[in-house]
ROGU-745077 format. One record per atom (N, C-alpha, C): y negated, x negated, z negated; residue in one letter; residue number from 1; atom name. Coordinates in Angstrom, 3 decimals, padded with zeros to 6 digits, always signed. Example, Ala and Ser with C-alpha at 12.3 -4.5 7.8 and 13.67 -1.06 7.14 Angstrom:
REM residues 2
<north = +005.690	east = -013.190	up = -007.800	marpa = A	numi = 1	vexse = N>
<north = +004.500	east = -012.300	up = -007.800	marpa = A	numi = 1	vexse = CA>
<north = +003.300	east = -013.200	up = -007.800	marpa = A	numi = 1	vexse = C>
<north = +002.250	east = -012.850	up = -007.080	marpa = S	numi = 2	vexse = N>
<north = +001.060	east = -013.670	up = -007.140	marpa = S	numi = 2	vexse = CA>
<north = -000.030	east = -012.900	up = -007.870	marpa = S	numi = 2	vexse = C>
***
This chain:
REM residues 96
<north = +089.408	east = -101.792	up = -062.084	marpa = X	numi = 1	vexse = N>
<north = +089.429	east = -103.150	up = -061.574	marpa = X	numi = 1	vexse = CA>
<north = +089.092	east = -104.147	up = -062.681	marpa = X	numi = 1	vexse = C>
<north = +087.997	east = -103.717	up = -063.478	marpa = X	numi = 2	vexse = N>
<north = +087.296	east = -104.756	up = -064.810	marpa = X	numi = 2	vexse = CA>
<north = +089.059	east = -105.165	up = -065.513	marpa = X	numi = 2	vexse = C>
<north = +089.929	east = -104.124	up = -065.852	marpa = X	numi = 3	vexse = N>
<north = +091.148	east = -103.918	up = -066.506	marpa = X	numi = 3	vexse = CA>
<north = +091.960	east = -105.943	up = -065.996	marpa = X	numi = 3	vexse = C>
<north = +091.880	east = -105.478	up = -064.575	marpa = X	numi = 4	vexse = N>
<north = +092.846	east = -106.616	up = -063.807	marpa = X	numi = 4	vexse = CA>
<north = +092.057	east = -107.869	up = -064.014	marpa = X	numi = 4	vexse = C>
<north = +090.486	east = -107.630	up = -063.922	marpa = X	numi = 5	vexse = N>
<north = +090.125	east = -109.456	up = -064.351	marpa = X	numi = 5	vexse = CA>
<north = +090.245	east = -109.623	up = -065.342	marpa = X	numi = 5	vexse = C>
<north = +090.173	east = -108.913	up = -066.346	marpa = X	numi = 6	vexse = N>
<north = +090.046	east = -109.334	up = -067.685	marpa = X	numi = 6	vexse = CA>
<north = +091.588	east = -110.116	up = -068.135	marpa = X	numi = 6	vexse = C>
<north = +092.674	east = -108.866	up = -068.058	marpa = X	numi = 7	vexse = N>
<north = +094.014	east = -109.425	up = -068.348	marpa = X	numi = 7	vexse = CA>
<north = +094.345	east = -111.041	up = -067.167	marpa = X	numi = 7	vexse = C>
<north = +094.004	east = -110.620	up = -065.833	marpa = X	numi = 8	vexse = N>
<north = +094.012	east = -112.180	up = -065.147	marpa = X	numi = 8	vexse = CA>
<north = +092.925	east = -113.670	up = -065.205	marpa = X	numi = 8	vexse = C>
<north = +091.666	east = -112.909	up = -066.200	marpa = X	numi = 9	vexse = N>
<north = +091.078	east = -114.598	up = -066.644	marpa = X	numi = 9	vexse = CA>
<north = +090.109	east = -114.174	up = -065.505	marpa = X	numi = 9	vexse = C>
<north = +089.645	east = -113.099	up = -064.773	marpa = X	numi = 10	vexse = N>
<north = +088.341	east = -112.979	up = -064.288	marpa = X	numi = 10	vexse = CA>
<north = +087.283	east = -112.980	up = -064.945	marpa = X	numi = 10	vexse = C>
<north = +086.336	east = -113.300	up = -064.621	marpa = X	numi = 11	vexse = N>
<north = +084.742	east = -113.677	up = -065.078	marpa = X	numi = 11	vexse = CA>
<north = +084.169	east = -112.208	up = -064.525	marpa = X	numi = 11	vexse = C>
<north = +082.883	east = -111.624	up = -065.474	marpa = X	numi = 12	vexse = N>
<north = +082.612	east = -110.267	up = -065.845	marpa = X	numi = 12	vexse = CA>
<north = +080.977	east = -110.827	up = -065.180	marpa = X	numi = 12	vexse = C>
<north = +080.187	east = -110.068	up = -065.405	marpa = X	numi = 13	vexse = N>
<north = +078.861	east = -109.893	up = -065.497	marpa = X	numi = 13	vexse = CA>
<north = +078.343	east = -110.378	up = -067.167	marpa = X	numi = 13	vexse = C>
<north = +079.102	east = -109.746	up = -068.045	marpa = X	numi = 14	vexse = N>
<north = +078.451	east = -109.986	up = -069.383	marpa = X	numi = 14	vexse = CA>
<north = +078.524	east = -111.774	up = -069.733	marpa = X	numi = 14	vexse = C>
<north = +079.439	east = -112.446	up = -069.068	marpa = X	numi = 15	vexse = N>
<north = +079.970	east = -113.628	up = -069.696	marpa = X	numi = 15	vexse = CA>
<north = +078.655	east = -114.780	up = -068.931	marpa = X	numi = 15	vexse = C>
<north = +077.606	east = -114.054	up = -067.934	marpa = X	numi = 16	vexse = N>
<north = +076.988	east = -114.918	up = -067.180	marpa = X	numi = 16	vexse = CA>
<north = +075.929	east = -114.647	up = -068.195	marpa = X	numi = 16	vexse = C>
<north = +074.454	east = -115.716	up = -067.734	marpa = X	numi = 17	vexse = N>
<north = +073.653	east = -116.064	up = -068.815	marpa = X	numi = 17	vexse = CA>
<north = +072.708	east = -114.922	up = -068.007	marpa = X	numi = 17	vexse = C>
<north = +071.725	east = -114.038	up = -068.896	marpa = X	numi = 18	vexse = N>
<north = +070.649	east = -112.780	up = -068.342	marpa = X	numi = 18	vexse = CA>
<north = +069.728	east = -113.990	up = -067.923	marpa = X	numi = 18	vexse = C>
<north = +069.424	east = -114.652	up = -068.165	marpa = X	numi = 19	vexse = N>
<north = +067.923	east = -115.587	up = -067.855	marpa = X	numi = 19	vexse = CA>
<north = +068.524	east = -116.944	up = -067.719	marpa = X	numi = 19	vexse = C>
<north = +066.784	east = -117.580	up = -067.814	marpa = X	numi = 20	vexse = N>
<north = +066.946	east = -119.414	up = -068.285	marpa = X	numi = 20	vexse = CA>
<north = +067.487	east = -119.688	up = -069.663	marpa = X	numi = 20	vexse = C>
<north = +068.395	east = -120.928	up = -069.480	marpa = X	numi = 21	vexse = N>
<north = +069.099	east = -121.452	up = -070.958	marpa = X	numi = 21	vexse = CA>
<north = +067.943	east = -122.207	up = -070.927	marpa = X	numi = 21	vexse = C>
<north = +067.108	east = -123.196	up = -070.163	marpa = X	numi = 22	vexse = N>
<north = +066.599	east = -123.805	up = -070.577	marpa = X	numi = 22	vexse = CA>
<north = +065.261	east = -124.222	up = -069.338	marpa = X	numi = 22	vexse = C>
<north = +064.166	east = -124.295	up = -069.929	marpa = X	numi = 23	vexse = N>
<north = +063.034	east = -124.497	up = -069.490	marpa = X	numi = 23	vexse = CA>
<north = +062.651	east = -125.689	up = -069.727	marpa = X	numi = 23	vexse = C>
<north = +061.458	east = -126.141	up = -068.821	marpa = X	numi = 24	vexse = N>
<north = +061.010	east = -127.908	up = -068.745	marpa = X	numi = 24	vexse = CA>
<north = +059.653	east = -128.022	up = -067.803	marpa = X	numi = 24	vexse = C>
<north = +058.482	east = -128.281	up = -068.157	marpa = X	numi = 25	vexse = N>
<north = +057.385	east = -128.486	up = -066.957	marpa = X	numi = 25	vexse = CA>
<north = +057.766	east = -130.283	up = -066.669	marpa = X	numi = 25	vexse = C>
<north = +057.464	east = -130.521	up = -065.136	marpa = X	numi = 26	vexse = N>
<north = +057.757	east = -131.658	up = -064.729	marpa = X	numi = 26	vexse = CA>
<north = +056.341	east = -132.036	up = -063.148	marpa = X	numi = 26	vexse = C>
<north = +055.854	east = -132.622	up = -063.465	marpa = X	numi = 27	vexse = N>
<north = +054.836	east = -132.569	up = -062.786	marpa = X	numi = 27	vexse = CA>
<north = +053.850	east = -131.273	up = -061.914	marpa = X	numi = 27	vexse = C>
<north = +054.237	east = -130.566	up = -062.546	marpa = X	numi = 28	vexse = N>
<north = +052.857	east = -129.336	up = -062.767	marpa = X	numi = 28	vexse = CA>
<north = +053.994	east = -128.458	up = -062.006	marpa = X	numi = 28	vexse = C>
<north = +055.415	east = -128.718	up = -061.975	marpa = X	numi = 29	vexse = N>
<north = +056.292	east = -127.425	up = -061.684	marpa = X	numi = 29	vexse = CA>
<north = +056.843	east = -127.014	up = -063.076	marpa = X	numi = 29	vexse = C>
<north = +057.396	east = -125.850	up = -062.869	marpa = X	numi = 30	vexse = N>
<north = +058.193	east = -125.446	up = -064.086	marpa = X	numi = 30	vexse = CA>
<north = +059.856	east = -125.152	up = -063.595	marpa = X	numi = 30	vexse = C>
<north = +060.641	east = -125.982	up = -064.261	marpa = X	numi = 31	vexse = N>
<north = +061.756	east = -125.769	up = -063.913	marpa = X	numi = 31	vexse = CA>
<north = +062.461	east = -124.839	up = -064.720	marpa = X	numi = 31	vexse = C>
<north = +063.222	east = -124.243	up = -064.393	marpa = X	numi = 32	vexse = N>
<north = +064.165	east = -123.011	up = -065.270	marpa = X	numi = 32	vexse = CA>
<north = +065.315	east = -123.133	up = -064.883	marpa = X	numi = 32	vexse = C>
<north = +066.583	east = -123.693	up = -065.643	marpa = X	numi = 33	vexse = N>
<north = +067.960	east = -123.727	up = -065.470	marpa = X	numi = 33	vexse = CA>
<north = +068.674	east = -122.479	up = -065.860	marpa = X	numi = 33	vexse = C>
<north = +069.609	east = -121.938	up = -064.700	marpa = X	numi = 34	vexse = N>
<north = +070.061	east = -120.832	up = -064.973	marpa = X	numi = 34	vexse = CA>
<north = +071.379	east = -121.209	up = -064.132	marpa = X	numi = 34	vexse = C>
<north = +072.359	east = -121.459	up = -065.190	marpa = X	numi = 35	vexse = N>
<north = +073.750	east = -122.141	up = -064.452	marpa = X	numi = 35	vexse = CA>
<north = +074.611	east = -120.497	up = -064.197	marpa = X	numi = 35	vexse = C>
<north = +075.243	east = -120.516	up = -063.544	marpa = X	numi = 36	vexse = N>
<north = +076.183	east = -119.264	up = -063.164	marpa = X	numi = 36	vexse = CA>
<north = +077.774	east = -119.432	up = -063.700	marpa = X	numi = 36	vexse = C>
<north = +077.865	east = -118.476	up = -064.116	marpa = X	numi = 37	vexse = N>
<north = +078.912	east = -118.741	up = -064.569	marpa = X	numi = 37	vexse = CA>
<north = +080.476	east = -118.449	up = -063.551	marpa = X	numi = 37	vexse = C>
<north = +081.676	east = -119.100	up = -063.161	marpa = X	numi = 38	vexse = N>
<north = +082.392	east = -118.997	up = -062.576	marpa = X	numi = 38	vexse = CA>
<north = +083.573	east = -119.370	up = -063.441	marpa = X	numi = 38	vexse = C>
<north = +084.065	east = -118.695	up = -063.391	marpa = X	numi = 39	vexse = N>
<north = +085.794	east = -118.760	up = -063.943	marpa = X	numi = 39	vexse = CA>
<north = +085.845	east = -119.342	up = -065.626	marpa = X	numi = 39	vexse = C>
<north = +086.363	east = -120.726	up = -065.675	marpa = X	numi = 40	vexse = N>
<north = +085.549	east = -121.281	up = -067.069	marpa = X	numi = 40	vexse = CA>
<north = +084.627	east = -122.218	up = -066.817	marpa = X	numi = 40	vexse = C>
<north = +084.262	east = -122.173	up = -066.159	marpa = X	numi = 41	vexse = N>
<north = +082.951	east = -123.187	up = -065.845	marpa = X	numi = 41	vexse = CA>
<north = +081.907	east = -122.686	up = -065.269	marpa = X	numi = 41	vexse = C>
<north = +080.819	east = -123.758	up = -065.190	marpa = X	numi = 42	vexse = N>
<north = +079.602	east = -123.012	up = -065.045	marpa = X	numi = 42	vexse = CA>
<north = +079.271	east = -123.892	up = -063.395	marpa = X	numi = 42	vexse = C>
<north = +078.123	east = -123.095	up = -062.756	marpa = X	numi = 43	vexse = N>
<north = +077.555	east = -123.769	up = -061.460	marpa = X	numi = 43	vexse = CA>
<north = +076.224	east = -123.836	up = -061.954	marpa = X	numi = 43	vexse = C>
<north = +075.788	east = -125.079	up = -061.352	marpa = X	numi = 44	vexse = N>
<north = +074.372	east = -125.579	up = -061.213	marpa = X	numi = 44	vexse = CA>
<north = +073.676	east = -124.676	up = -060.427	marpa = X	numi = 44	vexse = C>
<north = +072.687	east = -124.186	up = -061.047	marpa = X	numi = 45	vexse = N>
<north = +071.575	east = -122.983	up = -060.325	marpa = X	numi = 45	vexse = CA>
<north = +070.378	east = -122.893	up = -061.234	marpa = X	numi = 45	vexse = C>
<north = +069.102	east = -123.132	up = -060.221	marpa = X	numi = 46	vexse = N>
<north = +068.536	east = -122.827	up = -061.403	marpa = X	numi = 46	vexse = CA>
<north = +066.933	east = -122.349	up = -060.092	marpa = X	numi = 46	vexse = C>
<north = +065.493	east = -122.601	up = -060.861	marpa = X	numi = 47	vexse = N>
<north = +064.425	east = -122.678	up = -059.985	marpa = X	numi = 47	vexse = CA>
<north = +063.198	east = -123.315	up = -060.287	marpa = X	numi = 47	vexse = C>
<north = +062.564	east = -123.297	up = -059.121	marpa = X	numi = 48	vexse = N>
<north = +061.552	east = -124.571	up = -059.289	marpa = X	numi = 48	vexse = CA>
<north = +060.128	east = -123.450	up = -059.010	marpa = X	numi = 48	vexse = C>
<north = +059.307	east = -123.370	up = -059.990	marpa = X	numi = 49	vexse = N>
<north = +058.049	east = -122.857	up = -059.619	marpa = X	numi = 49	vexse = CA>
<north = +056.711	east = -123.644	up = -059.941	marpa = X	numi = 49	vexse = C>
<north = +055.750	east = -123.127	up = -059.484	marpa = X	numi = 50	vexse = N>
<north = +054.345	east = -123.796	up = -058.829	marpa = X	numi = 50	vexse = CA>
<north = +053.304	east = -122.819	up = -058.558	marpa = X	numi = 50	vexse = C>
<north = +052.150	east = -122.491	up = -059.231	marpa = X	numi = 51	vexse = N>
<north = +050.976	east = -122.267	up = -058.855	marpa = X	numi = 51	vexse = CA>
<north = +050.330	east = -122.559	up = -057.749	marpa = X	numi = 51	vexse = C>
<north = +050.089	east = -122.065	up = -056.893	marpa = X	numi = 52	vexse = N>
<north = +049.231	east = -122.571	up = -055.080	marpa = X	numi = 52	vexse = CA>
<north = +048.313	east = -121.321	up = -054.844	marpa = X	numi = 52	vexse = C>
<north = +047.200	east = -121.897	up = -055.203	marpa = X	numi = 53	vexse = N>
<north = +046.354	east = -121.507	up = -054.389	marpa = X	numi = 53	vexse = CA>
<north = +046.243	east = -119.923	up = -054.705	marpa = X	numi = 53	vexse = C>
<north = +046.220	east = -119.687	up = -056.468	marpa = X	numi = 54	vexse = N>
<north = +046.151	east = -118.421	up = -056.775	marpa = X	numi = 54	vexse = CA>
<north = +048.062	east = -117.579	up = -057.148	marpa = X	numi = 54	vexse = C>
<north = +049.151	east = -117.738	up = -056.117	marpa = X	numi = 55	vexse = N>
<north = +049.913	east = -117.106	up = -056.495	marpa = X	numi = 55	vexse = CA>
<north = +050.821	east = -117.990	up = -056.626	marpa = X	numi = 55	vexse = C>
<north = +052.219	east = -117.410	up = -057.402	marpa = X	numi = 56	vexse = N>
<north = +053.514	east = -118.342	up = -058.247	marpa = X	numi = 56	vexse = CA>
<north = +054.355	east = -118.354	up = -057.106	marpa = X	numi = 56	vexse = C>
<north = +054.633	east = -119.587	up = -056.586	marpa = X	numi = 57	vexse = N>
<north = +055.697	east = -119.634	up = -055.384	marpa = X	numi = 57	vexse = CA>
<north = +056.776	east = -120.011	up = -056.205	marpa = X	numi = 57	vexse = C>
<north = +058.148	east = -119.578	up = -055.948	marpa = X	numi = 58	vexse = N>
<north = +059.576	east = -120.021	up = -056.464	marpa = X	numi = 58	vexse = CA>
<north = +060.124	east = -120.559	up = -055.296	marpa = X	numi = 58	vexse = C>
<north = +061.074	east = -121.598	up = -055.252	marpa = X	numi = 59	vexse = N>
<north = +062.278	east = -122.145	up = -054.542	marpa = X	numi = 59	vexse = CA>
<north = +063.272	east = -121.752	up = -055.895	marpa = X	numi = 59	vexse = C>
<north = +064.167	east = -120.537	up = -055.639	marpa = X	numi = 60	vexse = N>
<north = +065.576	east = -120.639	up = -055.896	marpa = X	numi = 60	vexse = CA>
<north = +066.830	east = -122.043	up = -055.376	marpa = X	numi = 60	vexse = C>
<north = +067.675	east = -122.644	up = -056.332	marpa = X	numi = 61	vexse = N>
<north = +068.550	east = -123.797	up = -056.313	marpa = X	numi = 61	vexse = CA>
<north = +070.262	east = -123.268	up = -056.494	marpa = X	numi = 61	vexse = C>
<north = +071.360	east = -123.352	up = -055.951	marpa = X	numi = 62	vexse = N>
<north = +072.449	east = -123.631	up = -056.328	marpa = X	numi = 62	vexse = CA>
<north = +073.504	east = -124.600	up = -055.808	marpa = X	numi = 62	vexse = C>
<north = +074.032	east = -125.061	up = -056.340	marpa = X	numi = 63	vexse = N>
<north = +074.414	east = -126.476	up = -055.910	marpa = X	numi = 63	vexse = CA>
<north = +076.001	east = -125.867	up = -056.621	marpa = X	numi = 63	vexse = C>
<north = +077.026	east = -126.498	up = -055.579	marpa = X	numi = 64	vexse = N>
<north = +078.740	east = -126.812	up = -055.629	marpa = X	numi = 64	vexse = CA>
<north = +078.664	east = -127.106	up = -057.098	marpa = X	numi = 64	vexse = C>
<north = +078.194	east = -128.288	up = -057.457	marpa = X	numi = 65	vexse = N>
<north = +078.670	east = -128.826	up = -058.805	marpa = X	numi = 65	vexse = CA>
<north = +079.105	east = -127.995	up = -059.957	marpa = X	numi = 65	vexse = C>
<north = +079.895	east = -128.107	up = -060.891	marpa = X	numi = 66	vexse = N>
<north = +080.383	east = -127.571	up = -062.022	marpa = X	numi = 66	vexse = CA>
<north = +080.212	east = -128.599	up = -063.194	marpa = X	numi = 66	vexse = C>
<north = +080.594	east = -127.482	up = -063.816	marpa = X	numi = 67	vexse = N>
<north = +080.329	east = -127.754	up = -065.305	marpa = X	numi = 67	vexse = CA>
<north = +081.502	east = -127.633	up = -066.013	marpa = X	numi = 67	vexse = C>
<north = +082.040	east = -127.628	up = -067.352	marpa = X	numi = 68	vexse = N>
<north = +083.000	east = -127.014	up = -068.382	marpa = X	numi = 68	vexse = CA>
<north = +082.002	east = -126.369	up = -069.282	marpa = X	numi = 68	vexse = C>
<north = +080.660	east = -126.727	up = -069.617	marpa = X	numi = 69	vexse = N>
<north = +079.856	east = -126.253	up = -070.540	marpa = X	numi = 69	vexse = CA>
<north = +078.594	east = -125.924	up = -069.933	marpa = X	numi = 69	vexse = C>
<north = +077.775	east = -124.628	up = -070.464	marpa = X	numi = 70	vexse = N>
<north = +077.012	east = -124.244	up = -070.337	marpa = X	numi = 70	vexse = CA>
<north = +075.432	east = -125.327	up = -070.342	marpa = X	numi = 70	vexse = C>
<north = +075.582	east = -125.654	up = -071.907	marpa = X	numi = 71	vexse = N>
<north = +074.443	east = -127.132	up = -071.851	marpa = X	numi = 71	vexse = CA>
<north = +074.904	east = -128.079	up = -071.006	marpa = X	numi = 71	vexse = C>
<north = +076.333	east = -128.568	up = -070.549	marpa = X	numi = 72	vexse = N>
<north = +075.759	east = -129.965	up = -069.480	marpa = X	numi = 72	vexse = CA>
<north = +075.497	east = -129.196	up = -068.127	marpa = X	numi = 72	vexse = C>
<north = +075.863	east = -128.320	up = -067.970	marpa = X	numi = 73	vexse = N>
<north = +074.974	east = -127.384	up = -066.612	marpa = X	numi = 73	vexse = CA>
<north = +073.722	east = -126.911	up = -066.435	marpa = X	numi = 73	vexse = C>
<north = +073.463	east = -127.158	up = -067.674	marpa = X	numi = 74	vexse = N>
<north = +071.950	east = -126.824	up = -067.862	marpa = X	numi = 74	vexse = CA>
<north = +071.076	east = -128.160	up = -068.024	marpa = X	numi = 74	vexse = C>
<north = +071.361	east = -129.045	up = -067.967	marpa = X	numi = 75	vexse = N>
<north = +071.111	east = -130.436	up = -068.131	marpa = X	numi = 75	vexse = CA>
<north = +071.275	east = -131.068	up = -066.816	marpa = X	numi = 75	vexse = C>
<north = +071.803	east = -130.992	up = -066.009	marpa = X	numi = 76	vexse = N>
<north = +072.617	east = -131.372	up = -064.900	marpa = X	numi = 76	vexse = CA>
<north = +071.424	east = -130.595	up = -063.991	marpa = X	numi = 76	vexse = C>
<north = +071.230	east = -128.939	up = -064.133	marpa = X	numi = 77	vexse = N>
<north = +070.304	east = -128.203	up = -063.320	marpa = X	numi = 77	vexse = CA>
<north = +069.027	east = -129.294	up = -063.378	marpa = X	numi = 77	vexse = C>
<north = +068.473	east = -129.312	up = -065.071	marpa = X	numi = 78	vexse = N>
<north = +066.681	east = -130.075	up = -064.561	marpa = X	numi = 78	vexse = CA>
<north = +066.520	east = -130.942	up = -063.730	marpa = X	numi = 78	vexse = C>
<north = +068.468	east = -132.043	up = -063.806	marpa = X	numi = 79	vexse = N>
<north = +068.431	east = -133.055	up = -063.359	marpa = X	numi = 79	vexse = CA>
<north = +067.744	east = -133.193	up = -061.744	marpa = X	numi = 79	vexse = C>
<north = +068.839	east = -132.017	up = -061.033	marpa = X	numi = 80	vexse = N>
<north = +069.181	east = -131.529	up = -060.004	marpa = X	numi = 80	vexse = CA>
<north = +067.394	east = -130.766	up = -059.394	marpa = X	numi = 80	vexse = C>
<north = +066.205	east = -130.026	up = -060.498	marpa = X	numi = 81	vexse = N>
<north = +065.549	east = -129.567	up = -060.135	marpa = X	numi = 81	vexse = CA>
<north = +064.598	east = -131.127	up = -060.352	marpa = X	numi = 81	vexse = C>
<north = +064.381	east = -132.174	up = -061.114	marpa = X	numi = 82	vexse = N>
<north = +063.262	east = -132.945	up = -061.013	marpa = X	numi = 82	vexse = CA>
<north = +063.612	east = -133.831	up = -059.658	marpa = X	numi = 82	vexse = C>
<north = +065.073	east = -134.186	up = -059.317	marpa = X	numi = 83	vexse = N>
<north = +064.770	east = -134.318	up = -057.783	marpa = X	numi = 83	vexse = CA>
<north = +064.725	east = -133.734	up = -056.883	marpa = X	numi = 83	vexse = C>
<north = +064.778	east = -132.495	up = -056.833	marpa = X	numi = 84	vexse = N>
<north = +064.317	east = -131.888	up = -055.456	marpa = X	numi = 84	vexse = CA>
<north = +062.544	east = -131.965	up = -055.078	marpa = X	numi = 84	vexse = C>
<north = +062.032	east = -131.991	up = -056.607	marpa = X	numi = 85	vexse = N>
<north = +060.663	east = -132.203	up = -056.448	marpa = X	numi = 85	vexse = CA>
<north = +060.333	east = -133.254	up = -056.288	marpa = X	numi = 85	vexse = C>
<north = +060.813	east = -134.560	up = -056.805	marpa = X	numi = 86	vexse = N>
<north = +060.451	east = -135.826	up = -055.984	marpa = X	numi = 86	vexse = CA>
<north = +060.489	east = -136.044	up = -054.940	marpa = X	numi = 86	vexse = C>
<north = +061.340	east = -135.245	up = -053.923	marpa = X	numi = 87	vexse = N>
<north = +062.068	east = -135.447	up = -052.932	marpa = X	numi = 87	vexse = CA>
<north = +060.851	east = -134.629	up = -051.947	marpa = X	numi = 87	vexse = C>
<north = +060.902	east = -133.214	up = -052.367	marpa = X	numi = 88	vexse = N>
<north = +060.216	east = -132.323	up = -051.493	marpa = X	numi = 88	vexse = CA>
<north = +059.184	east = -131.979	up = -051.943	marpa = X	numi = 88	vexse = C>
<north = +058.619	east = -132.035	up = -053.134	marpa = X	numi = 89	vexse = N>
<north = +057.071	east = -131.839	up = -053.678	marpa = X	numi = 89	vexse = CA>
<north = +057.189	east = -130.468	up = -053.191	marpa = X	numi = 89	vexse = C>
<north = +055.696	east = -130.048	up = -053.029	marpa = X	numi = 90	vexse = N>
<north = +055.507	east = -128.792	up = -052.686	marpa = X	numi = 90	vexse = CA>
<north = +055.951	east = -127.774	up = -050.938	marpa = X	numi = 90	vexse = C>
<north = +056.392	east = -128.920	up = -050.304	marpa = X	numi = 91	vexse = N>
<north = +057.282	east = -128.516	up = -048.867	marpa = X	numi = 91	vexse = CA>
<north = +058.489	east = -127.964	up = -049.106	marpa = X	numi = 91	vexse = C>
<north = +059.213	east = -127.805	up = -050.725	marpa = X	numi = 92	vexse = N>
<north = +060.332	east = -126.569	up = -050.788	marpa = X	numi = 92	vexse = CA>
<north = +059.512	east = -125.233	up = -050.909	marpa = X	numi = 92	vexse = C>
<north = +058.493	east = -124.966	up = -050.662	marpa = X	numi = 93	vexse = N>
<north = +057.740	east = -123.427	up = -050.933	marpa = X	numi = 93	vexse = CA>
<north = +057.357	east = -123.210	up = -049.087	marpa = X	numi = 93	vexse = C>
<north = +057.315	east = -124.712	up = -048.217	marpa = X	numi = 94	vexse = N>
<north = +057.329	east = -124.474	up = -047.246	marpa = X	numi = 94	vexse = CA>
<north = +055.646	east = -124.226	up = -046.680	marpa = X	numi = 94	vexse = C>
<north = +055.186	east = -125.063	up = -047.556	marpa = X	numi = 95	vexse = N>
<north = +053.477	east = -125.489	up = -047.587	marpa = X	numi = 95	vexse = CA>
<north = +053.148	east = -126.955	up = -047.385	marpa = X	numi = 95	vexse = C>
<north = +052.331	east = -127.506	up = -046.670	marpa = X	numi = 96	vexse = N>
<north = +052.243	east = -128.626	up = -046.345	marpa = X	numi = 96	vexse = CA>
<north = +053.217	east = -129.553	up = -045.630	marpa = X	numi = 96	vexse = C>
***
């Protein structure tokens, strides 16, 4: 099957990113952009973590939007992660 995406322009496992391209603390969260890769472009995905009360809560993010490049998807993600935290503060972990 790998044979048929490759010759038709399918996207693999190897071509996606193993981790964060890019990290950022933003009011005592830590954001980690991890865009996905789809076809030639990339998707906005990334996560928002937080210290509470002893253990690391994550909210996982992926959002429709695309990219053509890896950095403006990764740029686009912090964007995408510093407002969800303005927005939802610590009620995306589903506390308070």
């Amino acid at each position: 099957m790998s044979f048929w995406k490759s010759l038709f322009g399918g996207s693999s496992a190897s071509d996606a990113p193993t981790g964060p391209v890019r990290t950022i603390e933003h009011e005592g969260y830590l954001i980690e952009a991890a865009p996905m890769k789809d076809g030639d472009q990339f998707i906005i995905a990334g996560t928002i973590s937080k210290e509470i009360g002893g253990e690391r809560r994550v909210h996982k993010f992926i959002r429709a939007d695309r990219c053509p490049g890896i950095d403006d998807a990764a740029e686009m993600t912090i964007r995408k992660g510093r407002q969800i935290i303005e927005q939802s503060g610590d009620r995306m972990f589903g506390a308070g």
